[in-house]
N, C-alpha and C positions, 0 to 999 in steps of 0.2 A: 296299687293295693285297692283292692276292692270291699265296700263296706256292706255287707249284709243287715238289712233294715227289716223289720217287723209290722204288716200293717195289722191292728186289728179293732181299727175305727168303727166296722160294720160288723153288728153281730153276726158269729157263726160263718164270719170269713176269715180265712188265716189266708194269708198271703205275703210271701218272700221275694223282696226286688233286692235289686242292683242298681248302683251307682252305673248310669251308662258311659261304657267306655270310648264312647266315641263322642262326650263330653270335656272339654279342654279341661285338667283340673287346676283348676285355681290355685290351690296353696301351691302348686309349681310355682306360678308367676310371685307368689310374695316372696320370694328368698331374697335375701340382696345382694347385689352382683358378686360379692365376696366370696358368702356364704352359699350363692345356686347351686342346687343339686341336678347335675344334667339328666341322672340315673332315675329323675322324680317322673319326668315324662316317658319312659320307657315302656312302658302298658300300653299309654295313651297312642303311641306310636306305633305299636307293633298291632293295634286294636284298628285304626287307620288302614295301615297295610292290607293285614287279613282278612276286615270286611267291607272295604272299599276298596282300597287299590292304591298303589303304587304311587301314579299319579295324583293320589288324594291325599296320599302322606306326604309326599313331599310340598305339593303345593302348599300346605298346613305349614310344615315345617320353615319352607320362606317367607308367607305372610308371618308367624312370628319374629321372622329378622326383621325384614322389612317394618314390620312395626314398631320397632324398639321392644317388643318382650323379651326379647333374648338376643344378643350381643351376637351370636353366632348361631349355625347349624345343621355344622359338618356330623356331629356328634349324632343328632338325630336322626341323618343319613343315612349312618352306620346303624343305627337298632332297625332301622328301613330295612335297609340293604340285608340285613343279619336275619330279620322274619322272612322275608321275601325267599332266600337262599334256603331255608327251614320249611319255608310252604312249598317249594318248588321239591320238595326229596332231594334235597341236598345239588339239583343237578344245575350245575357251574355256568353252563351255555342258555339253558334259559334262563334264570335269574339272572346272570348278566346283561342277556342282552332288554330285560324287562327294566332293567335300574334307567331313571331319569337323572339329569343333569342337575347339577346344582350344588348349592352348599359344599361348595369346594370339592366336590363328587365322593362324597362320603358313602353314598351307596354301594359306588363302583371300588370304593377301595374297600370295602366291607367284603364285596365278594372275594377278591384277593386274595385276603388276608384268614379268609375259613380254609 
């Protein structure tokens, strides 16, 4: 979700930002393991993918395991794998063959399963 902000600190400036998506959101990380919502990072991730790259989501996506932020991140593979297959025009053989290893290859069963 993206939050639409107002600045109009400076007279006779009107200016409309955005929360940048390709900022980790925080309130993902507060949920408690119970209660995590995997679906909270799904922006975040597909924001990664499309203007970075493939390799730059998933990398993300491990260093939050590896760190302990998140328990798993098969799950985030899959919204990878799911933008990637969407950016590609749907076509099977390159987004497959663009998906990286990892996270139990959440990417590659992503492609699959479209």
């Amino acid at each position: 979700m993206q939050v639409i902000s107002v600045n109009l600190s400076s007279p006779g400036i009107f200016k409309i930002s955005m929360d940048n998506p390709l900022e980790l959101p925080q309130e993902c990380l507060h949920k408690t393991k119970d209660g995590y919502k995997w679906s909270c990072f799904r922006d975040y991730f597909e924001a990664l993918t499309s203007k970075l790259s493939v390799n730059a989501a998933m990398a993300e996506a491990i260093r939050l395991k590896n760190e302990g932020a998140t328990s798993d991140c098969h799950l985030f593979a899959h919204y990878i794998g799911e933008d990637l297959l969407e950016n590609d025009n749907f076509d099977l053989g390159k987004s497959f063959s663009t998906c990286v290893a990892g996270c139990t290859d959440g990417c590659l069963k992503a492609q699959k399963q479209s």
